[in-house]
C-alpha positions as CSV (number, residue, x, y, z in Angstrom):
1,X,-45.0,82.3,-4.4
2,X,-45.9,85.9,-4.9
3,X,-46.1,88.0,-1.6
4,X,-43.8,85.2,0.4
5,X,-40.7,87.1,2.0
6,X,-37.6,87.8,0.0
7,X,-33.9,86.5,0.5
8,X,-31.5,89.4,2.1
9,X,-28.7,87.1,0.4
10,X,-29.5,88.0,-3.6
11,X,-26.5,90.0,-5.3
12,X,-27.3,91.9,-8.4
13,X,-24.1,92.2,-10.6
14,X,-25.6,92.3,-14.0
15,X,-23.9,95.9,-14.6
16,X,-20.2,94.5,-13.8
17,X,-18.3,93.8,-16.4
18,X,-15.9,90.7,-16.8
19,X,-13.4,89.1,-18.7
20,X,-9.2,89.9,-18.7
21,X,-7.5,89.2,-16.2
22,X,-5.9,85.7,-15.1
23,X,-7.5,84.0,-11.9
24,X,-7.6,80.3,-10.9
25,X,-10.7,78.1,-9.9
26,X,-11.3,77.6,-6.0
27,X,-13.5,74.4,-6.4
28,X,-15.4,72.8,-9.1
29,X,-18.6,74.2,-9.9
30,X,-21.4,71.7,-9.5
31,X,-24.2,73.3,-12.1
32,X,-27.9,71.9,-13.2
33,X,-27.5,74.0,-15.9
34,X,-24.4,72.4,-17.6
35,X,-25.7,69.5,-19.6
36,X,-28.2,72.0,-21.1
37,X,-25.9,74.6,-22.1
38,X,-23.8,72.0,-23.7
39,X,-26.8,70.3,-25.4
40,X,-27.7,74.1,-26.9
41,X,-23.8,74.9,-27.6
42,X,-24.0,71.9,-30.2
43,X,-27.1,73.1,-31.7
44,X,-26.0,76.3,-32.3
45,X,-22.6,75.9,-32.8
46,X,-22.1,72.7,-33.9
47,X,-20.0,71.5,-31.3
48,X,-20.6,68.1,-30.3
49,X,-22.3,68.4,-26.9
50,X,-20.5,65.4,-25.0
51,X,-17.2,67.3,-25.7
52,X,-19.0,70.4,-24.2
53,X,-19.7,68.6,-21.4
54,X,-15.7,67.4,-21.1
55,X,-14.9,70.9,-20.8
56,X,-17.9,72.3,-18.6
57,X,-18.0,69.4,-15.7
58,X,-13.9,69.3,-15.2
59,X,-12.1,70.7,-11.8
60,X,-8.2,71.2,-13.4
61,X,-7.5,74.3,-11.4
62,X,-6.5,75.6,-14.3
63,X,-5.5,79.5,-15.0
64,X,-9.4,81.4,-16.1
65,X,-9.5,84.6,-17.6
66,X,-10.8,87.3,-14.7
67,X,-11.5,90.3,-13.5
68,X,-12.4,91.7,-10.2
69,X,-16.0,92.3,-10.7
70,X,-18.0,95.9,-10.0
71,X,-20.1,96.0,-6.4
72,X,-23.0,94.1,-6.3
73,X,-26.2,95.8,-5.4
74,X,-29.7,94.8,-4.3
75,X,-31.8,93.8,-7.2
76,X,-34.1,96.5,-8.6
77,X,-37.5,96.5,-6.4
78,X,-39.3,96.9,-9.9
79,X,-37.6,93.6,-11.7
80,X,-40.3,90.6,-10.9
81,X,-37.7,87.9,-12.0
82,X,-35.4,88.7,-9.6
83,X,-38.0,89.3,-7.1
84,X,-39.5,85.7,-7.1
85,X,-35.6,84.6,-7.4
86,X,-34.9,86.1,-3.8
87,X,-39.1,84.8,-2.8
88,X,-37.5,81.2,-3.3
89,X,-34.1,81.8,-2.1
90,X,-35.5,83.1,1.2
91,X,-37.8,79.7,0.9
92,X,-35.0,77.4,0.9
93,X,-33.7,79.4,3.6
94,X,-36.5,78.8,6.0
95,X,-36.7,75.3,4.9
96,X,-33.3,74.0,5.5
97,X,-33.1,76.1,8.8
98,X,-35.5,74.2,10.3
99,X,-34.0,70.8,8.7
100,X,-30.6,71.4,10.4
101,X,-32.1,72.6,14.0
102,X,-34.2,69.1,14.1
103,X,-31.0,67.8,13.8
104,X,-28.7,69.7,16.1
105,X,-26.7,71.8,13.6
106,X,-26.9,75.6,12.1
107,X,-27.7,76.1,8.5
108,X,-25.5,78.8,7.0
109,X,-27.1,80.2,3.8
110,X,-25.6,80.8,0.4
111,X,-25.4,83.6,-1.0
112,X,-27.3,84.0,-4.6
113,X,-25.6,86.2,-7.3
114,X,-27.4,87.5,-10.5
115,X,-25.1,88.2,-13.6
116,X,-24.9,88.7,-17.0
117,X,-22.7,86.9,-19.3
118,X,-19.7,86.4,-17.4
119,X,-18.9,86.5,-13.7
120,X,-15.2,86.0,-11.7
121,X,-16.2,83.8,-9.0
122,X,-14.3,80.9,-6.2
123,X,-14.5,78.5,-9.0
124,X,-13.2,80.4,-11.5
125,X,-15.5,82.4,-14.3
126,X,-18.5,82.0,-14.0
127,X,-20.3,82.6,-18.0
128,X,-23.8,82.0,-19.0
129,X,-22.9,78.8,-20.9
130,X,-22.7,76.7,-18.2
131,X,-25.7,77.8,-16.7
132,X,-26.6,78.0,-13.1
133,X,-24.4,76.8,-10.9
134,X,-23.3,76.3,-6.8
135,X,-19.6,77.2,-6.1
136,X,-18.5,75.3,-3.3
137,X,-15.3,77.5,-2.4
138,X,-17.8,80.6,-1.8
139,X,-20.8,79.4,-1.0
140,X,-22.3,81.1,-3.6
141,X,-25.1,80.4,-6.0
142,X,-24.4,81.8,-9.5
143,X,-27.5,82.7,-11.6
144,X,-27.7,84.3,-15.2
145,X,-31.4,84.4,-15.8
146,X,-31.6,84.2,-19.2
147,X,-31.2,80.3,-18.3
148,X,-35.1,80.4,-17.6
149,X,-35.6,81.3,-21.5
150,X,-33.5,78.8,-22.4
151,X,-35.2,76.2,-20.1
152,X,-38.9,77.1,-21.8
153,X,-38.1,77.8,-25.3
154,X,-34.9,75.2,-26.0
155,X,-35.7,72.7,-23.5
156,X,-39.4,72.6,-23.0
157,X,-39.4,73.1,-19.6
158,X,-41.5,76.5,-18.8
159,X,-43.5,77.8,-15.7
160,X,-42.6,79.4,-12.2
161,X,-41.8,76.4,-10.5
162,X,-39.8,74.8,-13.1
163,X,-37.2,78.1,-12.4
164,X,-38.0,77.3,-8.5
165,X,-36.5,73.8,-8.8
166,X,-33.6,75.1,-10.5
167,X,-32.6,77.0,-7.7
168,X,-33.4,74.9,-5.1
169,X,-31.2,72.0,-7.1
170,X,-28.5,74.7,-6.8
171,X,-29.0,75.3,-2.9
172,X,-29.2,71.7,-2.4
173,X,-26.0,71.7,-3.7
174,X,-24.9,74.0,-1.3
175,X,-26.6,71.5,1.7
176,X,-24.5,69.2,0.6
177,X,-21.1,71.2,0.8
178,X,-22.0,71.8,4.4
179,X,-22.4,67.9,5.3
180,X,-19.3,68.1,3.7
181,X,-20.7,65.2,1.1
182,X,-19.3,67.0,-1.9
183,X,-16.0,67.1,-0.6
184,X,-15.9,63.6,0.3
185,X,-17.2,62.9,-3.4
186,X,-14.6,64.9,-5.0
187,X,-11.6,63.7,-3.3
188,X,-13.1,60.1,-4.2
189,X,-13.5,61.1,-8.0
190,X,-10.1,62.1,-7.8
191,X,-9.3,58.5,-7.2
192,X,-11.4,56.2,-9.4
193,X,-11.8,55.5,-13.2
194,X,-13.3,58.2,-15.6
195,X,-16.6,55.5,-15.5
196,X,-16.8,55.6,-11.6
197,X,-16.1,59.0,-11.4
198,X,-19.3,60.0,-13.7
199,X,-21.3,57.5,-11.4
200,X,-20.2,59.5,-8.1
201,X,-20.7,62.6,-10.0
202,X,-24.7,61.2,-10.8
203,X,-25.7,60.3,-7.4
204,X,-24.3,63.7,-6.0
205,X,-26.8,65.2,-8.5
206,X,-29.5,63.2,-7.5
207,X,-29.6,64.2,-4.2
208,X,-29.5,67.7,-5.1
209,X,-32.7,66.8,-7.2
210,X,-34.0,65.1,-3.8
211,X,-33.2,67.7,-1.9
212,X,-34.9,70.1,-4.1
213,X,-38.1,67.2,-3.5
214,X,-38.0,68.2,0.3
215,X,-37.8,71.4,0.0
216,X,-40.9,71.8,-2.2
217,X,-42.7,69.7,0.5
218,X,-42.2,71.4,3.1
219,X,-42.1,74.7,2.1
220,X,-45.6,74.9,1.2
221,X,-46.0,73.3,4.3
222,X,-44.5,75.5,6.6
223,X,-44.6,78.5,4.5
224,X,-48.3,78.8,3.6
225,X,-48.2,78.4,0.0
226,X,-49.8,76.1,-2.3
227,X,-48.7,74.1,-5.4
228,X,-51.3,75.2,-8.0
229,X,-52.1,72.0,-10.5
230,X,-49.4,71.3,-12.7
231,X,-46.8,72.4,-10.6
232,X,-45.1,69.6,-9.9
233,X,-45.3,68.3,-13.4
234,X,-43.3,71.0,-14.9
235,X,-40.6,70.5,-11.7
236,X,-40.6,66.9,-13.0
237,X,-40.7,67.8,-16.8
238,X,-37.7,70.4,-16.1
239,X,-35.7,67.5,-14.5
240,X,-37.1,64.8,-17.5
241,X,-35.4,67.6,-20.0
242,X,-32.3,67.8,-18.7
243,X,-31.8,63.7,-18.1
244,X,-28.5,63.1,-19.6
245,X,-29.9,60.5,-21.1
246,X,-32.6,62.8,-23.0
247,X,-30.2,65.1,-23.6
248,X,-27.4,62.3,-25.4
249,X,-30.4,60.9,-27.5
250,X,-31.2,64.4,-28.8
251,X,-27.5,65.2,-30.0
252,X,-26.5,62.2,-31.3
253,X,-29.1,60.1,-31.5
254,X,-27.2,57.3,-29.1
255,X,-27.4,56.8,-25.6
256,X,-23.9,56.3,-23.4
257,X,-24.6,55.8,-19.9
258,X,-21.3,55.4,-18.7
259,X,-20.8,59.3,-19.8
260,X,-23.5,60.3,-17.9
261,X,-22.8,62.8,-14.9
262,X,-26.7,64.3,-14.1
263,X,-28.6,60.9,-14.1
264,X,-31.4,59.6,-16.6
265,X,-34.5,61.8,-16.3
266,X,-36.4,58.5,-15.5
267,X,-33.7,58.9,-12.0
268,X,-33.9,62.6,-11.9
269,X,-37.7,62.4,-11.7
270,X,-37.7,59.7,-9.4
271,X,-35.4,61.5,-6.6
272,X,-37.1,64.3,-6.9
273,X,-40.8,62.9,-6.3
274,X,-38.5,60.2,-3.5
275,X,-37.9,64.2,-1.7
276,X,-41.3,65.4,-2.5
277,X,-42.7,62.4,-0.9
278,X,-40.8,62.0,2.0
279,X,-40.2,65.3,2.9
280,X,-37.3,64.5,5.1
281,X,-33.4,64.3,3.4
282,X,-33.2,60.9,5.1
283,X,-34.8,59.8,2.3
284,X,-31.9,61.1,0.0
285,X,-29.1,58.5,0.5
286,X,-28.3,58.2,-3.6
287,X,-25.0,57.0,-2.6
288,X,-26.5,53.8,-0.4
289,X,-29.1,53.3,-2.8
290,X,-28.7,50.1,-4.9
291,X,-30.6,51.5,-7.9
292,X,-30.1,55.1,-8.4
């Protein structure tokens, strides 16, 4: 995507600090990264990764250690990470623009913020464990990039585009806070079982994964870029990687689908090429589907 426009909405606060401080969660962070942090957490420190993810997918509310954070600056012109992070941003932008006009309604973009470590944000602190993430109380997109080095040397998901779905995952997130679906999914999980509250939490990352489908579509569409070969396999491998189902069998050996809260990769990969497909988020009803 080299040479494509950049995002005005990227914040660079990798030099301000975090930590101390006592603040309070705004909203639950929905993240892509989560189940892959918790898988790596378990590798490395021998936590068991399903009681990583307890900890990582929760909304309590409960007091988090902050601080106010420094001022957030423009990326560096001369850092090509961040570059093709604000190339794909901007992307999304475009895309869902247009989506919402078709339909009679005004996008309002996110707002994309690069950190290091740990980061006070509406959902409380954001830290590099949990890995990317969409804050619905902000609008924000939270991003510390050494996810991407994770995601190619831990998870075997490399390449450009790989990093591309991640954060359109994340902005479809975002999409779906302003439909207001997430909301309506949260109060329901507040409601239900453990069990059915994992199930609402799976479709509502399945459409992000399908919304991340249309967006690849028609971005190279309407933006005049092309998918090289091999693209869209490592968009499909990234989401295959971070299946919870993949993810269970490599901690423990053991699949429990009833714990899951991303989806199978066989799912993930499946709304995500449903998106490609179709090119149109009609096509992204998880929660009417009878098979997700």
């Amino acid at each position: 995507m080299d040479g494509q426009d950049e995002s005005s909405n990227v914040e660079d606060a990798r030099g301000s600090g975090g930590g101390g401080g006592i603040g309070f969660g705004g909203g639950r962070g929905i993240g892509l990264g989560t189940v892959a942090i918790a898988l790596v957490a378990g590798w490395v420190f021998g936590i068991n990764p399903l009681t990583m993810l307890g900890l990582l997918g929760g909304g309590s509310g409960a007091p988090v250690a902050q601080t106010a954070p420094g001022p957030a600056t423009k990326p560096p012109a001369d850092d090509p990470q961040a570059r093709f992070v604000s190339q794909v941003l901007r992307s999304t932008e475009v895309v869902w623009a247009d989506v919402f006009r078709e339909s009679g309604k005004t996008y309002r973009e996110p707002r994309l913020t690069l950190y290091r470590h740990r980061y006070p944000t509406g959902c409380g602190e954001g830290d590099a464990a949990t890995g990317p993430f969409y804050c619905p109380a902000d609008a924000h997109v939270y991003l510390d990039m050494s996810f991407f080095d994770t995601m190619s040397t831990r998870l075997g998901a490399p390449g450009q585009f790989a990093q591309a779905y991640v954060v359109a995952h994340e902005v479809g997130h975002h999409v779906q806070n302003l439909l207001g679906i997430s909301g309506k999914v949260d109060a329901a999980r507040q409601r239900e079982s453990q069990a059915q509250a994992n199930a609402m939490s799976v479709r509502l990352e399945l459409q992000a994964d399908c919304f991340a489908g249309v967006w690849a579509k028609r971005s190279q569409a309407e933006q005049g870029w092309r998918l090289e070969p091999g693209d869209i396999e490592t968009a499909l491998n990234a989401a295959s990687q971070i299946g919870d189902d993949t993810l269970q069998r490599k901690a423990r050996g053991e699949v429990v689908p009833e714990s899951f809260t991303h989806g199978s990769s066989a799912q993930r990969v499946g709304w995500f090429r449903r998106g490609f497909e179709a090119g149109s988020p009609n096509a992204c009803n998880t929660f009417a589907a009878r098979e997700r």
